[in-house]
C-alpha positions in Angstrom: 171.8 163.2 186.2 171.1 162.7 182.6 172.6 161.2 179.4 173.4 163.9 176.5 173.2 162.3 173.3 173.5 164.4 170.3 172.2 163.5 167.0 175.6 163.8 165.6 177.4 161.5 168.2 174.1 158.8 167.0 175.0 159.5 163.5 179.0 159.2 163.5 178.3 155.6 165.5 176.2 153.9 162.8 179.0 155.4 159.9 181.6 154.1 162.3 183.7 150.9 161.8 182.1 147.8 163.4 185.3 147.3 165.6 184.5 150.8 166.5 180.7 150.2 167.2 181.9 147.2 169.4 184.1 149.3 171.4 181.9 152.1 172.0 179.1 149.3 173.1 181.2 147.8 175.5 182.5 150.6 176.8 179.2 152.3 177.4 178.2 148.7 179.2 180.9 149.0 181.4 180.6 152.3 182.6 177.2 151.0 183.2 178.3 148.1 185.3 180.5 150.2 187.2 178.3 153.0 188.6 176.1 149.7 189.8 178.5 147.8 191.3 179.8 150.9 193.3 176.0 151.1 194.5 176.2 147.3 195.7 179.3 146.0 196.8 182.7 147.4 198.3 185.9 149.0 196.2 188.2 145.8 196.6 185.3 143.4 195.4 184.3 145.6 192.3 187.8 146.2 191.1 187.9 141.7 191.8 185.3 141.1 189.6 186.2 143.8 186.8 189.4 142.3 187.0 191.9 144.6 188.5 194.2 144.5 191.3 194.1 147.7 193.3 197.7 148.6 193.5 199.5 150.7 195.8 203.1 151.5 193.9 204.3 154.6 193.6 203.0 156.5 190.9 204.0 156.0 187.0 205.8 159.1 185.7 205.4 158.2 181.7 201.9 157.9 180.3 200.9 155.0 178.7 201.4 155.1 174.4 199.7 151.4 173.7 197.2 152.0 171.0 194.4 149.6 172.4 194.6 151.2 175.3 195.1 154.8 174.5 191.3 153.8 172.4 189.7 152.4 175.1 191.1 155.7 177.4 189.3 157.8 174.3 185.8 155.5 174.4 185.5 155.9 178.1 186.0 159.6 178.0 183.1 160.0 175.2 181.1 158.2 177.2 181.7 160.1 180.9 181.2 163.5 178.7 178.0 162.3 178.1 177.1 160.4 181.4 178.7 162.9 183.7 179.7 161.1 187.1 180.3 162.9 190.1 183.6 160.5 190.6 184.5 160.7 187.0 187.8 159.3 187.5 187.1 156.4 189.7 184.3 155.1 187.3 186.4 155.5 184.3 189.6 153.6 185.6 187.7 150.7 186.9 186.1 150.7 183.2 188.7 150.8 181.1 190.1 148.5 183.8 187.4 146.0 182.6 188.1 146.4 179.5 191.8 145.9 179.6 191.9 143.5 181.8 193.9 140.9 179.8 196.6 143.4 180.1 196.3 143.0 184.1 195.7 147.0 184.8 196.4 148.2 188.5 193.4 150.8 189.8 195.5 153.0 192.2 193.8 155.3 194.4 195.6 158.6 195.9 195.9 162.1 197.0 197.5 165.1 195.5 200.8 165.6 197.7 201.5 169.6 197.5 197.8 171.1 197.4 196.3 173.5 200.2 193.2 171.6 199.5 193.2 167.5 199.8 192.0 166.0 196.3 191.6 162.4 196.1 192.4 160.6 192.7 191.7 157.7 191.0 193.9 156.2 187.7 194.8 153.1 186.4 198.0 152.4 185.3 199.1 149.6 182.3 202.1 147.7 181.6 203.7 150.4 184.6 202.1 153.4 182.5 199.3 156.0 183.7 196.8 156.0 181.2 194.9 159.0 180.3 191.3 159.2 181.0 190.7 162.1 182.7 192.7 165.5 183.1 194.0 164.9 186.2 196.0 161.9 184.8 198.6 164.1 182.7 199.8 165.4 186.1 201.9 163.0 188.1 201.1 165.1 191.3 199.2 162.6 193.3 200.8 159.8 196.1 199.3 156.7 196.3 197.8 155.6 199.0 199.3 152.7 200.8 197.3 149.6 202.5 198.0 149.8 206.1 199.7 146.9 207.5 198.9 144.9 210.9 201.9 145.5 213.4 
């Protein structure tokens, strides 16, 4: 795995806004934090300490149109294009998550419902909107999975 920083993308940063700089700082230490804590400790405790509550609603048909969040949706996707994940969408939910989590985000995890292949998917959803980090959030073509209750 490796990092692809372009001289360009190191150029645009120190032109940018300082609110911009900010973001793009802590969005690139949260993806950080992410791919750790998925190393060390379980789903449910992550998503705890990043702030989220792993929901299992049915899924949002409208995508989400706040502007904080719709920039912190673009951050995280500069920053997986560059620090390709092999679960892309998992580690940029719970970090936009984190970083929108005075706006009490739910990470919900499913599968695509009418597929010949199964295809887990990971999204977060804010104020009861999906928000768009990766391509597979446009599409409202995965079921969330439910939390199986004791009989």
């Amino acid at each position: 795995m490796r990092v692809s920083v372009r001289a360009t993308d190191v150029s645009r940063f120190w032109h940018a806004e300082r609110a911009e700089q900010l973001r793009w700082v802590s969005t690139l230490g949260a993806v950080a934090a992410v791919r750790v804590g998925l190393h060390i400790c379980s789903l449910r405790q992550l998503a705890t300490i990043m702030g989220l509550s792993v929901g299992d609603a049915a899924v949002a048909q409208s995508l989400c149109t706040q502007a904080e969040a719709l920039a912190v949706a673009r951050c995280v996707r500069g920053v997986l294009a560059r620090w390709p994940s092999q679960s892309e969408c998992l580690v940029g939910a719970l970090a936009a998550g984190c970083l929108l989590r005075r706006q009490r985000p739910q990470l919900l995890i499913g599968v695509r419902g009418r597929a010949p292949q199964i295809a887990a998917h990971a999204w977060l959803e804010v104020n009861g909107a999906r928000l768009h980090i990766t391509d597979a959030d446009v599409n409202a073509d995965f079921v969330a999975l439910r939390r199986a209750r004791a009989a």
